[in-house]
C-alpha positions as CSV (number, residue, x, y, z in Angstrom):
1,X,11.1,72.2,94.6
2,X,13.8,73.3,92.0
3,X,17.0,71.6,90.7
4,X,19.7,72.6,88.0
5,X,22.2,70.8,86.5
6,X,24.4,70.2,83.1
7,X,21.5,73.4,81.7
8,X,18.3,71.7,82.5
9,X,16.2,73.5,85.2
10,X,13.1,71.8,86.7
11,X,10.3,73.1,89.1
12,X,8.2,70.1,90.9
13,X,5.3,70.0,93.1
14,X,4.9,67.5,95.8
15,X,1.0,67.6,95.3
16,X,0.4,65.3,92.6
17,X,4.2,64.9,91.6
18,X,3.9,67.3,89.1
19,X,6.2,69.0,86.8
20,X,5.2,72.0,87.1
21,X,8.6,73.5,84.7
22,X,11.1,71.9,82.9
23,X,13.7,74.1,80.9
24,X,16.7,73.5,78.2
25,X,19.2,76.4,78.0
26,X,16.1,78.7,79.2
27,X,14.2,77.0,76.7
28,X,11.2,75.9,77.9
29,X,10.6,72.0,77.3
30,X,7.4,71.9,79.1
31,X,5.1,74.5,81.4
32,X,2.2,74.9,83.3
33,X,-0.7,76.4,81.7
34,X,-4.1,78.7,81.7
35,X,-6.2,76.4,79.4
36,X,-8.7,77.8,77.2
37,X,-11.4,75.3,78.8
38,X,-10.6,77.2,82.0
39,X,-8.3,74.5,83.6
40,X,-4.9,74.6,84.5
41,X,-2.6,72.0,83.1
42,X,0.7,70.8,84.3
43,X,2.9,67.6,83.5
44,X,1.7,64.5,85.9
45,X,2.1,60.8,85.6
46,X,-1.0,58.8,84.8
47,X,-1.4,55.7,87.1
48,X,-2.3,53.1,87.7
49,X,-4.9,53.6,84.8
50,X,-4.9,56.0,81.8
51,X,-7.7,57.9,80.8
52,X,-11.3,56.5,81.2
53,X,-9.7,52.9,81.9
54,X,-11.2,51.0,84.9
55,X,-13.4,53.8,86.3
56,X,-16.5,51.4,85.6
57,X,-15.4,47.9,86.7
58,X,-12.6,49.6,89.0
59,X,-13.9,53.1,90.2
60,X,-10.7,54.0,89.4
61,X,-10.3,58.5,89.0
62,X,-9.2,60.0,85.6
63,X,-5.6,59.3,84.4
64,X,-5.9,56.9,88.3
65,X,-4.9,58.2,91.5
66,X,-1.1,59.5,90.8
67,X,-2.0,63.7,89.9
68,X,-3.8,63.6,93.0
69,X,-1.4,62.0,95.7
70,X,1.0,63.5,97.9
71,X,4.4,63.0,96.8
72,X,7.4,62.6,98.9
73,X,11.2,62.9,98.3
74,X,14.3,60.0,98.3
75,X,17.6,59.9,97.8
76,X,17.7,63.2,96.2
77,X,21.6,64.0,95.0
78,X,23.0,67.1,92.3
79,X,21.4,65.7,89.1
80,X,18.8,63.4,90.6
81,X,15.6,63.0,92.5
82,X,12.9,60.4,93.1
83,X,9.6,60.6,94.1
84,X,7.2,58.4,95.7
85,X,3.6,57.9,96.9
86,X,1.0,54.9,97.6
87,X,-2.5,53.9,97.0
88,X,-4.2,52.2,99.4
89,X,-6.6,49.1,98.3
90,X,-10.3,49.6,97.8
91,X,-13.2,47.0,97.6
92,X,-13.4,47.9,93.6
93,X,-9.9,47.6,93.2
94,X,-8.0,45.4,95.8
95,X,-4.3,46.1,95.7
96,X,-1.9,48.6,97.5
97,X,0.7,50.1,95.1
98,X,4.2,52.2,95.8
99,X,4.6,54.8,93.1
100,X,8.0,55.8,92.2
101,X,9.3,58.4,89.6
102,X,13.0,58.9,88.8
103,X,14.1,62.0,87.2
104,X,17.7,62.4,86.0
105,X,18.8,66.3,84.2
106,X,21.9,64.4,82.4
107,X,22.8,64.6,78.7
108,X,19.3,63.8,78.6
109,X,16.2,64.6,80.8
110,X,15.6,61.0,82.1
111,X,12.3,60.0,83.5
112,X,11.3,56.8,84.9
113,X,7.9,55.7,86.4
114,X,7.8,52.4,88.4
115,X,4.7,50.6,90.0
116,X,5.2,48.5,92.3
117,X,2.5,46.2,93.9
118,X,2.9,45.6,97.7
119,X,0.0,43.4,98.9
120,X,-3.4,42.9,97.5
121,X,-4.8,41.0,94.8
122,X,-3.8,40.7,91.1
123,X,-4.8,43.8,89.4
124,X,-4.5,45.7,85.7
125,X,-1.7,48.6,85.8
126,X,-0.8,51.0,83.0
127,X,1.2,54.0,83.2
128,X,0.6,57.0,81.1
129,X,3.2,60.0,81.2
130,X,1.3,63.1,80.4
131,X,3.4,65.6,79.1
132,X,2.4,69.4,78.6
133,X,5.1,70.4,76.2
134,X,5.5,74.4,75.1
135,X,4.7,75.5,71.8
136,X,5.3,79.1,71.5
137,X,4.9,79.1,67.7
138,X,1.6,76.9,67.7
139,X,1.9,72.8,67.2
140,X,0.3,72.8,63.6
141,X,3.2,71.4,61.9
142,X,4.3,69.1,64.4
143,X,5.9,65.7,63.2
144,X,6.4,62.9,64.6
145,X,9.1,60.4,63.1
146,X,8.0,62.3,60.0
147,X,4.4,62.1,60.4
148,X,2.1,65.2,60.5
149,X,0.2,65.2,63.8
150,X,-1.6,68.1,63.2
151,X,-5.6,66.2,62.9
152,X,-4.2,63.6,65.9
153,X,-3.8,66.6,68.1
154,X,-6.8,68.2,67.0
155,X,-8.9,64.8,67.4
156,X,-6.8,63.3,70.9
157,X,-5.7,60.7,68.4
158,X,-2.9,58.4,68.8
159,X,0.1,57.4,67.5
160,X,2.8,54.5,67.5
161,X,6.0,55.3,69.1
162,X,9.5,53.7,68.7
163,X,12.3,52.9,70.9
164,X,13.9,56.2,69.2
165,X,11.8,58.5,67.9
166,X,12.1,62.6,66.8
167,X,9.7,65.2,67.8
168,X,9.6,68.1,65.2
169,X,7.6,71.5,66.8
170,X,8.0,74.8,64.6
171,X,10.3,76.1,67.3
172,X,12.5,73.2,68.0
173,X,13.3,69.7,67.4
174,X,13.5,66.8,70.5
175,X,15.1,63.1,70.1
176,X,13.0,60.9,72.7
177,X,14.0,57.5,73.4
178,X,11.3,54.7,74.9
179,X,11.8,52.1,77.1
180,X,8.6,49.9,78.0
181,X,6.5,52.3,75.9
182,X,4.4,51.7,72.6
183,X,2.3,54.8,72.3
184,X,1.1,58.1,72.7
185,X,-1.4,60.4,72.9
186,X,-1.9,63.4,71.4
187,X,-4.4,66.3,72.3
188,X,-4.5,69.8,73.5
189,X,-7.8,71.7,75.2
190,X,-10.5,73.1,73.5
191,X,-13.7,75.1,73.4
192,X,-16.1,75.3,70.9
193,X,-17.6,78.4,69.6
194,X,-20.7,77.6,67.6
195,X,-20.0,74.4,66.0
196,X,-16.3,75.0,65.5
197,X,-13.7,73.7,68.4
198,X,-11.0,76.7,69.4
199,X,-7.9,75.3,70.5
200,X,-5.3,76.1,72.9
201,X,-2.1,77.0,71.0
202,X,0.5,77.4,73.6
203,X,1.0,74.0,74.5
204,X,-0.1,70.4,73.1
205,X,-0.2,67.3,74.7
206,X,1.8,64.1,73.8
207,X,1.7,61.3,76.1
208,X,3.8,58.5,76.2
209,X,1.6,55.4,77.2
210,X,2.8,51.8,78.4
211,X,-0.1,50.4,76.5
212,X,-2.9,52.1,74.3
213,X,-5.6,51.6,73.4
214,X,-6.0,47.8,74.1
215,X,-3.7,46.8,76.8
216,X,-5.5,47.9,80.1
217,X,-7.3,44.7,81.6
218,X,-5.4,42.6,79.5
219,X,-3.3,39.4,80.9
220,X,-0.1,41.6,79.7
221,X,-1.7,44.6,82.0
222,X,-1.6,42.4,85.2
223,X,0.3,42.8,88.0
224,X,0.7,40.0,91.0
225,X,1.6,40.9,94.6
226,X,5.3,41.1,94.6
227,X,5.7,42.4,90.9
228,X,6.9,45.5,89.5
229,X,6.3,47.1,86.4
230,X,8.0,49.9,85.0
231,X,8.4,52.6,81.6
232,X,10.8,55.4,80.6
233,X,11.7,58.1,78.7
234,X,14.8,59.9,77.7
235,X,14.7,63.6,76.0
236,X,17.1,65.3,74.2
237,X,16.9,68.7,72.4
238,X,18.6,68.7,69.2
239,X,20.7,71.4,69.0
């Protein structure tokens, strides 16, 4: 599924909700890519869980059950889309969630991710935004906010993030604004040869998170029948 408008370009797919492309002026913001572990990676929400959270006391998946859902369309208009899916309750994990992502190609690339709980008991939610952005010139230098990320990436580290922050690749420069979010993660795929790791170059990972790394399972985590929780982000390229 394609849509253009004031010179963004993005390419979804339905299964998982992925962004599979997402372009500035033919510049390529984020992609879809041959890892060097042998995977392919694409742009996908993480929810209701990020990483390894809950998969013990929840049996929750990887990154939860949002990159594996069917995704379908609402309300889609010129410059707009939303997508939606559900999880059903099961005995480990006892709620039924609606799963809603907002995408807006404005001034900025505007993307919202909502959770909502429908019926079910009270249950920890996160939501984890995991971003596959391009970096034809390698991600070495990247800063974020002025801070060298280089060793975070290299490690899938962490970092703080602010309601406005700057993202400095060699190639290009993004503004990225944070509502409902106070970190990210950082990481790109690797192999090792011998006892060195070999990294993939053409992309790195940063992933705005609601709450890392202590939040999941926490009373600020929980979500009651009836409630909603939601985070966004706003990108910018600086020209």
């Amino acid at each position: 599924m394609n849509i253009e408008n004031n010179n963004w370009s993005l390419i979804l797919d339905l299964n998982g909700g992925r962004i599979k492309e997402l372009k500035y002026k033919n510049t390529l913001v984020f992609g879809t890519y041959n890892r060097i572990d042998g995977k392919e990676g694409s742009t996908h929400i993480c929810a209701p869980s990020f990483d390894a959270e809950g998969q013990e006391k929840y049996n929750l998946p990887f990154h939860g059950f949002a990159r594996t859902l069917l995704w379908g369309v609402k309300r889609p208009t010129a410059d707009s889309i939303v997508l939606t899916t559900h999880t059903l309750q099961t005995e480990a994990y006892p709620a039924e969630l609606e799963l809603t992502q907002e995408i807006t190609l404005g001034s900025y690339f505007k993307h919202k991710v909502s959770v909502n709980h429908l019926k079910g008991g009270e249950v920890p939610v996160n939501i984890g935004i995991h971003y596959y952005w391009d970096t034809p010139q390698g991600w070495s230098t990247t800063k974020i906010n002025n801070m060298k990320m280089k060793t975070s990436i290299e490690t899938n580290h962490y970092t703080a993030l602010q309601a406005n922050n700057t993202i400095i690749f060699p190639h290009a420069t993004y503004e990225l604004q944070a509502e409902g979010i106070h970190s990210a993660a950082l990481w790109t795929s690797f192999v090792y040869e011998g006892y060195e790791k070999k990294y993939s170059q053409d992309f790195c990972c940063i992933e705005p998170i609601k709450g890392w790394p202590d939040y999941f399972g926490t009373e600020k985590s929980i979500l009651k029948p009836g409630m909603s929780v939601s985070a966004s982000v706003r990108i910018k390229k600086v020209v």
